[in-house]
C-alpha positions as CSV (number, residue, x, y, z in Angstrom):
1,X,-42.3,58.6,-50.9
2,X,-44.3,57.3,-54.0
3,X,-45.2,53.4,-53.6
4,X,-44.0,52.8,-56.9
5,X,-40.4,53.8,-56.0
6,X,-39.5,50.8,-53.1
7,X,-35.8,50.9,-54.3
8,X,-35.4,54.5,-53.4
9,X,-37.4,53.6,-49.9
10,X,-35.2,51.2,-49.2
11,X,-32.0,53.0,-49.8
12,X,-32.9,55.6,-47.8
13,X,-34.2,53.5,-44.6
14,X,-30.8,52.0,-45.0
15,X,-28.5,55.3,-45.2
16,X,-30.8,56.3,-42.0
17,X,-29.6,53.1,-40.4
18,X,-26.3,53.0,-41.1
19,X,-26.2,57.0,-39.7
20,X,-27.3,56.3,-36.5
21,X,-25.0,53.6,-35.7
22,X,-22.0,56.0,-35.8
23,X,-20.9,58.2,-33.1
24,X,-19.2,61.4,-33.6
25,X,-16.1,60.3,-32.3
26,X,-16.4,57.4,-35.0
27,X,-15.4,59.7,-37.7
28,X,-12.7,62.8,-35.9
29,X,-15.9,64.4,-34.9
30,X,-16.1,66.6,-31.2
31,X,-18.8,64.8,-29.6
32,X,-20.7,68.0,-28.7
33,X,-23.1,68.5,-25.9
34,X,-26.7,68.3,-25.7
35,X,-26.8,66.4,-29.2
36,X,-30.4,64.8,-29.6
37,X,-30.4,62.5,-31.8
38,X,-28.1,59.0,-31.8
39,X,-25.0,58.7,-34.1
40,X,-24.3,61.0,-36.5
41,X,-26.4,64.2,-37.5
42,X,-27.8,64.4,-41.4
43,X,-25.8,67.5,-42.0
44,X,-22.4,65.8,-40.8
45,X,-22.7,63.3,-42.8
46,X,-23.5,65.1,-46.0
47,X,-20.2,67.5,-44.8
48,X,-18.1,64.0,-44.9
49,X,-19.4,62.8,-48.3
50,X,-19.0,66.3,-49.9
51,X,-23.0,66.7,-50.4
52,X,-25.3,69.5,-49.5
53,X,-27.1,68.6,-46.8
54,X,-30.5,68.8,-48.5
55,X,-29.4,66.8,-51.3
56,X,-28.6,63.9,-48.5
57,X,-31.8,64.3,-46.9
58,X,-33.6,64.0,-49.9
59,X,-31.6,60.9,-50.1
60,X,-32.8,59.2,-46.5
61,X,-36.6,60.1,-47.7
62,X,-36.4,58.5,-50.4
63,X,-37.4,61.3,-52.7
64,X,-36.4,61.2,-56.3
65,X,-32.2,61.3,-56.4
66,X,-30.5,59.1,-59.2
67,X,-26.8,59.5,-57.4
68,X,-23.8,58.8,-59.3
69,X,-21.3,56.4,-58.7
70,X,-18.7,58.9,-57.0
71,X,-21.0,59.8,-54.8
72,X,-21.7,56.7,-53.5
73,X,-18.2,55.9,-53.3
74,X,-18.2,59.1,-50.7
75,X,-21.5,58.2,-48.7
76,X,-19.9,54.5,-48.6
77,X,-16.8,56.1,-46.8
78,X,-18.2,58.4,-44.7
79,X,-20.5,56.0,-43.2
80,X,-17.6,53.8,-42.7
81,X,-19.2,50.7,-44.8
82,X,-17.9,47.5,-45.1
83,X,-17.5,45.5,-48.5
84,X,-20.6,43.8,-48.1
85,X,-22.6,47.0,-47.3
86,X,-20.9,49.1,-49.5
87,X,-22.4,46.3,-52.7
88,X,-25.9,46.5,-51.0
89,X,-25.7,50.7,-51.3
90,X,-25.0,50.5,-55.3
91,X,-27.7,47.4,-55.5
92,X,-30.5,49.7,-54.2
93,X,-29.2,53.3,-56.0
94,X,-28.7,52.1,-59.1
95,X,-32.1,50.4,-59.1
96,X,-33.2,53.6,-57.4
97,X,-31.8,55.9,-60.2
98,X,-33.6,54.2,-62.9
99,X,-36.1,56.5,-64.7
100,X,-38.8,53.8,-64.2
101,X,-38.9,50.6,-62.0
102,X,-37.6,47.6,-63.9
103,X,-40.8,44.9,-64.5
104,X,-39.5,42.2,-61.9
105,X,-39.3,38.8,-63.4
106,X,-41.1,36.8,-60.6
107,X,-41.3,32.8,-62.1
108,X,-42.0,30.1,-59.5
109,X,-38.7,28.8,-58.0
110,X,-37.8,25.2,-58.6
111,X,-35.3,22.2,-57.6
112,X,-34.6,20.1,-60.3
113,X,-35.6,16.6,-60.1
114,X,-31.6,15.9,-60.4
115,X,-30.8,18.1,-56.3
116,X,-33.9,15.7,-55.4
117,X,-32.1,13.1,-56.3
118,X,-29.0,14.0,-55.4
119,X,-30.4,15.4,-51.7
120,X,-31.9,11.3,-51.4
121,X,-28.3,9.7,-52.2
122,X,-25.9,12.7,-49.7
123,X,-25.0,10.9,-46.5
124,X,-25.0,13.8,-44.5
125,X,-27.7,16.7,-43.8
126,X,-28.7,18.9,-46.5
127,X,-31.7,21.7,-47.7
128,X,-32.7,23.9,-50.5
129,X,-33.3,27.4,-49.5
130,X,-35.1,30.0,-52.0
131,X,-34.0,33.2,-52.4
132,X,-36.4,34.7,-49.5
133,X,-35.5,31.4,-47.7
134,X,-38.2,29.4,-48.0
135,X,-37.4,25.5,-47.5
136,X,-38.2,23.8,-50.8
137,X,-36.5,20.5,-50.1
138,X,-34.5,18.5,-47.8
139,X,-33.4,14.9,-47.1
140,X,-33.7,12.6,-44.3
141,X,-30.7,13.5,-42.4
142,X,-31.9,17.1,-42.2
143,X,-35.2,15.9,-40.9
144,X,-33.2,14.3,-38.3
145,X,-31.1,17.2,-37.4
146,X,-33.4,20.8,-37.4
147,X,-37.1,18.7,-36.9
148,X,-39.7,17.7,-39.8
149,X,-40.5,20.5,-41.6
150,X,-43.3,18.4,-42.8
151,X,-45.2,19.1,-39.8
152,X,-46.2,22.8,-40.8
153,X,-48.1,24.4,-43.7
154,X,-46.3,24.8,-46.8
155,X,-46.3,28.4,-46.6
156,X,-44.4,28.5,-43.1
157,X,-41.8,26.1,-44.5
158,X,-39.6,29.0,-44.5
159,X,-35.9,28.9,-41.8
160,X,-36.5,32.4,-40.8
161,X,-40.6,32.4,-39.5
162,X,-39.4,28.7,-38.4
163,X,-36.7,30.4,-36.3
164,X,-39.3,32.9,-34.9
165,X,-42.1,31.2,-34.3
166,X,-41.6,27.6,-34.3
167,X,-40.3,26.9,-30.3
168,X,-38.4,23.3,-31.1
169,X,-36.4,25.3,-33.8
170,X,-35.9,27.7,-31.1
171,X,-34.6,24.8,-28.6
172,X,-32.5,23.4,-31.1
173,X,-30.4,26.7,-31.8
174,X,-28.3,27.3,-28.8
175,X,-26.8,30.0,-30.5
176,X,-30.3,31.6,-31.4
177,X,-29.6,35.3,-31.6
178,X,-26.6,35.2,-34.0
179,X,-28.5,32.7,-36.1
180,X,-31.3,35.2,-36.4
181,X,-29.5,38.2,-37.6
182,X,-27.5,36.1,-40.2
183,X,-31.0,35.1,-41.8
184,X,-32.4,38.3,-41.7
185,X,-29.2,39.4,-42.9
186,X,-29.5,37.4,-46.2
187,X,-33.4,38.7,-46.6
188,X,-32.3,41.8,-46.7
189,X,-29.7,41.3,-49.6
190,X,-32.5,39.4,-51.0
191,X,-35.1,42.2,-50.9
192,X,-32.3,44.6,-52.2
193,X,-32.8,42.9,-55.7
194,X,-36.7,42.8,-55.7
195,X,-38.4,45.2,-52.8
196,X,-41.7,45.1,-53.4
197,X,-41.7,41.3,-54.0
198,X,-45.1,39.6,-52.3
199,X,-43.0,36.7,-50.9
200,X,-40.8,39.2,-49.3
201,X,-43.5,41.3,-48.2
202,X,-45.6,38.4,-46.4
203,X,-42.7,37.3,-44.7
204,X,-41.3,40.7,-43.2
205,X,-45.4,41.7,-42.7
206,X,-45.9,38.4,-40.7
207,X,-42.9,38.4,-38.4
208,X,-43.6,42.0,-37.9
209,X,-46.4,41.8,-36.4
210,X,-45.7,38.4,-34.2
211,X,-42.0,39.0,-32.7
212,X,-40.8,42.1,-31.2
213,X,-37.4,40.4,-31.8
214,X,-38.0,40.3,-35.7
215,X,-38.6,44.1,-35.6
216,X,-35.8,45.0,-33.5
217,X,-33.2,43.2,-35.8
218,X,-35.1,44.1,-39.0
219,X,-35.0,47.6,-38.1
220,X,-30.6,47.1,-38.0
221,X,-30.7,46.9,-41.6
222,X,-27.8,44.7,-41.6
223,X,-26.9,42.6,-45.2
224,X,-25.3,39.3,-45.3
225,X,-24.0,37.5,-48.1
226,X,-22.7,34.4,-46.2
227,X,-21.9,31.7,-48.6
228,X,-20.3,29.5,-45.7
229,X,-20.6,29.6,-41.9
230,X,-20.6,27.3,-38.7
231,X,-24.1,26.4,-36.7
232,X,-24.7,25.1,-33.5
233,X,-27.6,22.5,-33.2
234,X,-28.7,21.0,-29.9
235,X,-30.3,17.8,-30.9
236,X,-33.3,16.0,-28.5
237,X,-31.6,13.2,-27.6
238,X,-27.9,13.4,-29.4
239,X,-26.6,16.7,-27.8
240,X,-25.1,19.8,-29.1
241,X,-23.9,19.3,-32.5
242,X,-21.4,21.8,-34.5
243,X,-21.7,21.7,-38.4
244,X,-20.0,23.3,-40.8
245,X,-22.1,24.8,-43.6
246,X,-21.3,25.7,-47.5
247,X,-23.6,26.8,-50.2
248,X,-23.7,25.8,-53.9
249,X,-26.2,28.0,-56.1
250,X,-28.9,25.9,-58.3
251,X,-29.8,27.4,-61.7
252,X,-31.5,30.4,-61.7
253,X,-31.1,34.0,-61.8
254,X,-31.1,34.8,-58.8
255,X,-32.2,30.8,-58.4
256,X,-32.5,28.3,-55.3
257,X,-29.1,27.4,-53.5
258,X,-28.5,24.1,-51.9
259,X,-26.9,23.8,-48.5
260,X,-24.9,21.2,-47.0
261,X,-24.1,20.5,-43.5
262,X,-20.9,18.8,-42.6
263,X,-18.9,17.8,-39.7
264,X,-15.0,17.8,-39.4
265,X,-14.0,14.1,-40.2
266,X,-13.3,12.1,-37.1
267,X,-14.6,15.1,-34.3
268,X,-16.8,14.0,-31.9
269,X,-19.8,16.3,-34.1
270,X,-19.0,13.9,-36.8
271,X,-19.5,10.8,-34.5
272,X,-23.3,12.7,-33.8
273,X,-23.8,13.0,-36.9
274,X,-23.2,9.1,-37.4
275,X,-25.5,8.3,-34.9
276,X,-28.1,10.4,-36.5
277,X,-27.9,8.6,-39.7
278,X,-27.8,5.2,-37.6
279,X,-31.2,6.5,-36.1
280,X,-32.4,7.8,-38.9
281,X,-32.2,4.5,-40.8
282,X,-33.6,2.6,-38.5
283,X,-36.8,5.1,-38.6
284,X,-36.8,4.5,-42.1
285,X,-36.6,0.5,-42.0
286,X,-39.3,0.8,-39.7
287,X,-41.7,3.2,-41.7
288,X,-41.2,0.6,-44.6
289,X,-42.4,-2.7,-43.0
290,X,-45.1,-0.7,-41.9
291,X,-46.0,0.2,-45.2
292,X,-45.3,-3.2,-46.3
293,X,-47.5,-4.3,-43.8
294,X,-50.2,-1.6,-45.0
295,X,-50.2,-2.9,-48.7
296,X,-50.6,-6.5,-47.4
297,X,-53.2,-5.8,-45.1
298,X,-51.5,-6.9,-41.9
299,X,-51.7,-5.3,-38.5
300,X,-49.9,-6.7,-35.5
301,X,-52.8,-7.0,-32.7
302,X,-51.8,-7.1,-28.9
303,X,-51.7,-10.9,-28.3
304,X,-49.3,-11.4,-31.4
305,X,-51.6,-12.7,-34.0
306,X,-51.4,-11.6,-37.3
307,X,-54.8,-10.6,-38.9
308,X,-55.5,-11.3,-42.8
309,X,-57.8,-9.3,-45.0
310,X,-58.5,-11.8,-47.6
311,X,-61.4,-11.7,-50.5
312,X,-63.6,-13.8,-47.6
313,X,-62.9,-11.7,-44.7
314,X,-60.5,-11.5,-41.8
315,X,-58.8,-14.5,-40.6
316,X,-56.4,-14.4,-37.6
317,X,-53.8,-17.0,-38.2
């Protein structure tokens, strides 16, 4: 497969995937004996979508196919595709099918000064994700509730390598296995619309290499576009934590999208989430006086004295 054709690549990594997960039985197929490979055989496939079966091969290896519409619509059915999957197969073959790649337009993703604003005011937690998830802002209360992102490089600020490689994101999802395949479920609708995009291709090339996991679920192929969901935090010294999440799209094409976390009103998670906000206030009182006391140039020593940086040196008073 030519490098300059990732569309076609990934289509057919994904028709191999979604192949093998079906059994014979699946679709009114005799099982067989002795059959070597798992789900479905190339050639029974390409019998249930009406293709040749070197016309569908050519497909899985990504060779050059520009398939029409109707034929997707068969391959979607015989490979028993859901609505979701069924979108990410005509996302990648009618890129595929185009004579020559389509120039991706790549310009730096941003949160308006506005969602900053906006993210300072919300009184409950909330994020901006990027299109390959990336973190690009957050407020207070999210600090509180995942950890401070603040605490790694700017290019690991990112849910998904957080989720992999960062072990207190790890403690704090309970629920850590479904949480991973739903992010890598929304890369990969992601890299359906740009392949070859270097953000993309760090990420997947990292994780590849450092989690066994991250290979095991990439390799599913699976595509999520969850706009909404429920997650399950355990917090350090609050407890386990249920939130409801919802998604609101930023401008863009495809453009940032800013998530907020909620608890149902007057649940014990929404009590938790109160006392997060009580704690997390208090941190931030605290963090002011000290900078108060920074600018003034006072320090509390052990015996209670303040000390005084004045134009003639340090007094203690």
């Amino acid at each position: 497969m030519a490098a300059d054709r990732p569309f076609a690549r990934e289509l057919g990594d994904f028709l191999r995937a979604r192949r093998s997960r079906l059994r014979p039985q699946d679709v009114g197929l005799e099982p067989g004996p002795r059959r070597k490979v798992s789900g479905l055989r190339r050639e029974e496939i390409a019998l249930l979508a009406g293709l040749s079966t070197d016309y569908y091969q050519r497909m899985e290896q990504g060779r050059d196919v520009r398939p029409s519409d109707d034929v997707l619509d068969a391959l979607a059915t015989a490979l028993s595709l859901d609505e979701g999957e069924r979108r990410h197969l005509f996302t990648l073959a009618r890129a595929a099918r185009r004579p020559k790649p389509a120039r991706a337009r790549r310009a730096p993703e941003h949160v308006p000064d506005g969602t900053r604003r906006l993210l300072r005011t919300m009184g409950t937690p909330a994020v901006v994700l990027g299109l390959h998830l990336d973190l690009l802002a957050w407020n207070g209360l999210a600090e509180e509730l995942f950890g401070a992102p603040a605490d790694f490089p700017p290019h690991r600020h990112n849910t998904l390598v957080a989720l992999f490689q960062d072990p207190e994101t790890r403690m704090r999802c309970p629920d850590w296995e479904a949480t991973a395949l739903q992010y890598i479920g929304m890369l990969r609708t992601a890299v359906a619309t740009d392949p070859s995009h270097p953000r993309a291709t760090q990420i997947i090339g990292e994780l590849s290499i450092r989690s066994a996991d991250f290979r095991r679920f990439w390799a599913r192929h699976d595509v999520r576009e969850t706009v909404h969901g429920t997650k399950l935090v355990r917090h350090p010294q609050v407890g386990e934590i249920a939130v409801e999440w919802d998604t609101y799209p930023l401008p863009g094409n495809p453009g940032p999208v800013l998530l907020v976390y909620t608890a149902e009103p007057d649940s014990p998670d929404a009590e938790r989430l109160q006392l997060l906000a009580s704690m997390r206030a208090a941190k931030e009182r605290r963090d002011a006086r000290e900078r108060r006391d920074a600018r003034e140039g006072r320090q509390e020593p052990a015996g209670g004295r303040t000390r005084r940086e004045g134009r003639h040196g340090a007094t203690d008073t």
